[in-house]
N, C-alpha and C positions, 0 to 999 in steps of 0.2 A: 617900301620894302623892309623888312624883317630878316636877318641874319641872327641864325640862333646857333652856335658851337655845342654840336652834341659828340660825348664820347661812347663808342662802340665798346665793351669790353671782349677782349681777348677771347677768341675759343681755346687757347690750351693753358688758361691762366684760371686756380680759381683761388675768390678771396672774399674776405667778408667785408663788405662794406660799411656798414651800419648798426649799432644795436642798441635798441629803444625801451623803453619799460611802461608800461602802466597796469592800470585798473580794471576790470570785467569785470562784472556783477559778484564783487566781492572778493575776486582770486585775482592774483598779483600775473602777467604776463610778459615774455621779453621774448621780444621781436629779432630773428637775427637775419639779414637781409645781405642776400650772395652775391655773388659779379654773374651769377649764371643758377638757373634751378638745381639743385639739387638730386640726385640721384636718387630717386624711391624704392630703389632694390636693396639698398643697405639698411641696416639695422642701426638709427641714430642711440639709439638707448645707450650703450657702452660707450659713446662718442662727445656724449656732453654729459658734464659736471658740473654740481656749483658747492660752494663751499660756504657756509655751514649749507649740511645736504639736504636738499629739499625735494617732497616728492612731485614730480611733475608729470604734463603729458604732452607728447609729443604732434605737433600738427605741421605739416607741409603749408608751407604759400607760393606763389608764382613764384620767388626768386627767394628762397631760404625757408626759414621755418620758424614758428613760435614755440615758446613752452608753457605752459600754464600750468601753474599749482598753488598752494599753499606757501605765496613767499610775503613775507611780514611789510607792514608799510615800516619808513625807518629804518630800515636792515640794510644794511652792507652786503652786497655777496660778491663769491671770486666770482667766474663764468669759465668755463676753460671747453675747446673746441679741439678734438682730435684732428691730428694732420693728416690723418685716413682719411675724412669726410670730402667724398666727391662728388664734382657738377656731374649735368648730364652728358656733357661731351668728353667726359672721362678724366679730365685736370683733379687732383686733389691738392688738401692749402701745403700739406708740404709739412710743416710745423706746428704743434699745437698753438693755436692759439686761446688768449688770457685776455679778459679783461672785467676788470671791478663793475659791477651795476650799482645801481641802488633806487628803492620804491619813499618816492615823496608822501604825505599825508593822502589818505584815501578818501575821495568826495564822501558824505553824506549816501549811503543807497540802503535800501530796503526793499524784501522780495519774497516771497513764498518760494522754500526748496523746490517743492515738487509742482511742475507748473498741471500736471494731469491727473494727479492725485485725486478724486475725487470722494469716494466714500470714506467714511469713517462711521466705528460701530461704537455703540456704550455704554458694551460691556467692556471695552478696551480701554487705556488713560485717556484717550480722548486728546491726544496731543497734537500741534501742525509744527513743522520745521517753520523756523523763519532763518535769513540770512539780513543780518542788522552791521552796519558800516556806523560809525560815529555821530549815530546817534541816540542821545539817552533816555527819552520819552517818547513812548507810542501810544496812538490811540487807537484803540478795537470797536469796530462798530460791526454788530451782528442784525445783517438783514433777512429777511425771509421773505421766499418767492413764493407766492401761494399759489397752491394744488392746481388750479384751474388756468395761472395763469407763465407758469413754466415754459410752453413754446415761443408767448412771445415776447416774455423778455429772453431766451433765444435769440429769437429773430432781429431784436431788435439789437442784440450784440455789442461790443466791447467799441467804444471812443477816444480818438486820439484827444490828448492832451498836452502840453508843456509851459513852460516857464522861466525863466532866464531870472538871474541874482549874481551879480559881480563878475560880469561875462562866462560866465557857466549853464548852460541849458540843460534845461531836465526837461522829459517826457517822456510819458506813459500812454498803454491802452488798455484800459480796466474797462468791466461792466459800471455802467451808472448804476447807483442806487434809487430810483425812479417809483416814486408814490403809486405811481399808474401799475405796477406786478406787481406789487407788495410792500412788507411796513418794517424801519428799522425797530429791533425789538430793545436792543441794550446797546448800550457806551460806556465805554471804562476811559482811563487814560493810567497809564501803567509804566513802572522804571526799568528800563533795558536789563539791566544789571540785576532785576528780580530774580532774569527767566534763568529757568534752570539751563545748562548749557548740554547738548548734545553733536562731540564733535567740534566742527566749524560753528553750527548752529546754533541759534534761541530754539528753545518749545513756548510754546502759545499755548495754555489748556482751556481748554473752552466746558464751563458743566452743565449739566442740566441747565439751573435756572437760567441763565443766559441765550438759551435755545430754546427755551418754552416747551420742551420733548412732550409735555402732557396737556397742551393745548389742541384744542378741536379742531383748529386753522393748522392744516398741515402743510406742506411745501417743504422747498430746500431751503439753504442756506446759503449768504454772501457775504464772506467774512472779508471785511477792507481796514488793513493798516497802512496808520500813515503818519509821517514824524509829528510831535509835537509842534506847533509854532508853524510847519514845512507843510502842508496838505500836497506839496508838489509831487513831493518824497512818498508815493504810496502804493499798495496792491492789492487785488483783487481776487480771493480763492471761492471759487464755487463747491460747496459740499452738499452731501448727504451721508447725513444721522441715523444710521439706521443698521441692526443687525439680521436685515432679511436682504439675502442675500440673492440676485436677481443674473439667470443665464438664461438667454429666449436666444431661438433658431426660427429664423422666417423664411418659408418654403413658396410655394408660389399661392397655395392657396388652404395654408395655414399655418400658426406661429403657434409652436413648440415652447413653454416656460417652465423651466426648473427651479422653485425655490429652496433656498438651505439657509441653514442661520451660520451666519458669518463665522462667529463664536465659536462654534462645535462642529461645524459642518453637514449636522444632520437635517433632513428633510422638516419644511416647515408644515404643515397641516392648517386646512383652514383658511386660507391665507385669502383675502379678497384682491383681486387682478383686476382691473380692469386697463381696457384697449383703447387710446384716444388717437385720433385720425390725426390728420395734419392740420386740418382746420376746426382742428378743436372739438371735435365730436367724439363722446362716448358712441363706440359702435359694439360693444362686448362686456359683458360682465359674467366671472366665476368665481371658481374657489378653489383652492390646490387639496389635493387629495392625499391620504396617509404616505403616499411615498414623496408628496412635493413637487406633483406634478398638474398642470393645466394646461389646455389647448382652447384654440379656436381656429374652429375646422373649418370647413365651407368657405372661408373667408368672401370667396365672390360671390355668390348665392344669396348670402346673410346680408352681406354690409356691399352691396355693386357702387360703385364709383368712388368708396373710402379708401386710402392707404393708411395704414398705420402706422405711426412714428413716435408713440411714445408708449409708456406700460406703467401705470403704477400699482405698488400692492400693499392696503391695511391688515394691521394683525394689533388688534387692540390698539396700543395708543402708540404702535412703531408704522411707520411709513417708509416708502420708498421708491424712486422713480428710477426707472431706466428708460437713459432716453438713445433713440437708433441713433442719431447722426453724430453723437457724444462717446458711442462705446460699442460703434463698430469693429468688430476683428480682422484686419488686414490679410486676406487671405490668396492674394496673387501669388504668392513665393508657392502654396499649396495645390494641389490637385484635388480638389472639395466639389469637382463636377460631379460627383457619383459615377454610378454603374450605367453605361447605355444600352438597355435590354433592344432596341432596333425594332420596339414592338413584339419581340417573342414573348414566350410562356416560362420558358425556362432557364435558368440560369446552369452553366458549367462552369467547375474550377479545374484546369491543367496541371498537373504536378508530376516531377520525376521525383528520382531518388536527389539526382545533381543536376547542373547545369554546365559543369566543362567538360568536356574527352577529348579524351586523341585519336586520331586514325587508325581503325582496327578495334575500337571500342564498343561495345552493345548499348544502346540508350531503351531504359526502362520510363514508360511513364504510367499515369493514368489519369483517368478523366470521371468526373462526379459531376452527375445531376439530376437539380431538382426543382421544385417547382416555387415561385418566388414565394408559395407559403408553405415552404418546406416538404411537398408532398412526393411522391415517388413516383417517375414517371412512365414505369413499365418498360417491358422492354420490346423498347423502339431501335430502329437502325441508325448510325451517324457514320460520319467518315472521317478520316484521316488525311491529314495533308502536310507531308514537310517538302518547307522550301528550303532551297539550298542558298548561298552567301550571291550568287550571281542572279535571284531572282527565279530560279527557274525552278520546276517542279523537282523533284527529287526523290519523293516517295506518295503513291497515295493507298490507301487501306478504307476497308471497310469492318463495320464491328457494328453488335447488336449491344444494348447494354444488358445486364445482367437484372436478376432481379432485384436488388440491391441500388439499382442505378449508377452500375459502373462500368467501365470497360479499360482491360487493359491492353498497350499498344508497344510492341517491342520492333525496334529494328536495330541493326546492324550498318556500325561504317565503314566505309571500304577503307582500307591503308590508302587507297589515292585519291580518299575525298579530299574536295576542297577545304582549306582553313578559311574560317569565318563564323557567321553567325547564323543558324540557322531558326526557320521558323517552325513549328508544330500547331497545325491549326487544328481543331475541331468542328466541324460543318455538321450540319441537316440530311438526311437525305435528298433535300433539293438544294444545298450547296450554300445555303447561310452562313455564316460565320457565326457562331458559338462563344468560341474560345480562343486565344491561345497563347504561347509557350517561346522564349528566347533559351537555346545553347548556344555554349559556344565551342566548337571543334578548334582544338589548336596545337601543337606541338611542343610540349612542356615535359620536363622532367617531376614524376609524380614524387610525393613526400614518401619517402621512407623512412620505418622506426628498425631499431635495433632492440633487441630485448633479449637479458639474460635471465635467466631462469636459475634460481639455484633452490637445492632442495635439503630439508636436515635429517636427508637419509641415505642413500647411494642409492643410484637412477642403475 
């Protein structure tokens, strides 16, 4: 048997137990670890200090919280804890509390700022962020993934790695540099302390000739640094070079492309697109037109059993690929469903003057419609229907539209209507739903202005 003494801490006691320091991908971190979590309704910002002042950010963890910023290896700092700061069970420490930190020598690390970054254009400096830790020689190896062969080193995706040196383990997961998609083009080996600094960070400038930009053999780019002597110590940025600027919309059965040049923003002309499946198949080829614009309609008709998943486009000796599963737009938080015509012909828009009243109020609205290509639908009959807050009917009307394709729809609220929300629909003459309309009926006192008038003459 096993007897292990464990101590419960206190619910109306809180204290800090603990506080720790190190290292993260280059920013200095201090751990402050509580007898109980921490209360998330407060505002830790006013609460903690360190001295000399450093800018940090604030993160919750199960039982306290960390700070992360800009603090120096070597550095001494105070830490000071307001005695406001309370647990969840309502205890605060009572006392400010103090206590000295301090950050030891920082490992060896090496990393690309921007882990998503991908494009880069060159008409611009042609700069990458790096985030470089004590060490003073890097080496830059520029690979290129050719045109044809972009999905599957995709596919074939980023490899875990590591390494251990004086009980310390390092490991990474980069893209391989793999003879089998493409060829490294250059190697430098270059001194830390060259790069110009921006910020925290090194810039890496990468030119022309190192990128071969006026080579026939197009594709992207795999820029991998990695410490002198250390290949352990290394990272992997995937780019493209290119000032043609790429936004496609894929609808169910055709993909929408917008070209611009990075640079300027204007419409590129010209431009050669082409559509490559998922298994690798050219199923499309065009050219953008004076405004920068290309489609590929039919898509199931043209190409049946292809999906598309990648886009590249030539414009003389600039390239550029947009790839779907790399630079998709996250669009759940949106409502990007569209319009759901139900199968009808025509579309209505509901509009009042407002959307709040009060009881005894007149609601003005009206109603437009036309035909999904803009045309005027004559004047046809439709109906009116307001629901009231309980679900129930409340008002129904009838009305022709005008010839204009409008119609307007006025009622009156009783003083003893209900308060709530009501609806205003729009129907068919056989009772489809159309359109419709949220107010809300409520009991509020209206805005009133005062205004004096004076005149430089006697009224």
């Amino acid at each position: 048997d096993i007897t292990v003494d464990i101590g419960i801490p206190a619910r109306n006691e809180m204290a800090i137990s603990e506080i720790t320091t190190e290292f993260e991908e280059g920013e200095g971190v201090i751990y402050v670890f509580t007898s109980q979590p921490v209360k998330q309704a407060q505002s830790l910002k006013g609460m903690i200090t360190t001295e000399p002042v450093t800018a940090f950010e604030i993160s919750y963890l199960s039982s306290g919280f960390k700070l992360k910023g800009a603090f120096a290896e070597d550095q001494i700092y105070q830490l000071t804890v307001s005695g406001k700061l309370q647990g969840i069970f309502g205890p605060s420490l009572g006392e400010d509390y103090q206590q000295t930190v301090n950050f030891g020598a920082m490992k060896p690390f090496i990393a690309f700022s921007e882990d998503n970054a991908m494009y880069l254009t060159p008409k611009g400096k042609s700069n990458i962020a790096l985030r470089i830790i004590n060490i003073p020689k890097i080496k830059i190896t520029v690979y290129k993934v050719y045109d044809n062969n972009i999905q599957h080193f995709l596919r074939n995706g980023k490899e875990w790695d590591w390494y251990e040196q004086d009980g310390d383990y390092y490991e990474n997961y980069n893209y391989g540099l793999s003879e089998d998609y493409g060829s490294i083009i250059s190697t430098k080996i270059i001194e830390t302390r060259s790069l110009p600094r921006y910020g925290t960070d090194k810039l890496l400038h990468l030119n022309a000739d190192e990128l071969q930009l006026s080579s026939s053999r197009k594709g992207l780019y795999a820029i991998k640094v990695e410490a002198e002597g250390k290949r352990w110590l290394n990272d992997v940025q995937l780019i493209a070079v290119s000032n043609i600027g790429l936004i496609a919309h894929k609808g169910t059965d055709e993909i929408f492309v917008a070209v611009r040049s990075i640079a300027t923003a204007k419409p590129l002309n010209n431009v050669r697109i082409k559509f490559i499946s998922k298994n690798n198949q050219q199923v499309y080829e065009t050219t953008t037109n004076s405004e920068g614009i290309a489609r590929f309609s039919n898509m199931q008709s043209s190409a049946p059993g292809f999906t598309v998943s990648l886009i590249t486009a030539h414009l003389d000796d600039d390239y550029n690929a947009l790839i779907f599963s790399q630079s998709k737009v996250e669009t759940s938080r949106f409502d990007v469903g569209g319009k759901y015509t139900a199968g009808l012909n025509y579309d209505v828009y509901l509009y009042g003057d407002r959307n709040l009243f009060r009881p005894g109020d007149t609601v003005n609205c009206n109603a437009i419609m036309r035909s999904f290509n803009w045309e005027l639908p004559g004047e046809i009959p439709i109906k009116f229907r307001v629901i009231s807050p309980d679900g129930r009917d409340f008002l129904k009307s009838r009305a022709t539209l005008n010839s204009y394709g409008a119609a307007a729809f006025t009622f009156p609220v009783p003083v003893t209507a209900l308060t709530g929300t009501y609806i205003i629909e729009v129907q068919s003459s056989t009772d489809v739903l159309l359109s419709s309309w949220r107010i809300s009926v409520e009991e509020f006192m209206p805005d009133r202005i005062k205004v004096d008038v004076k005149t430089n003459k006697p009224v």
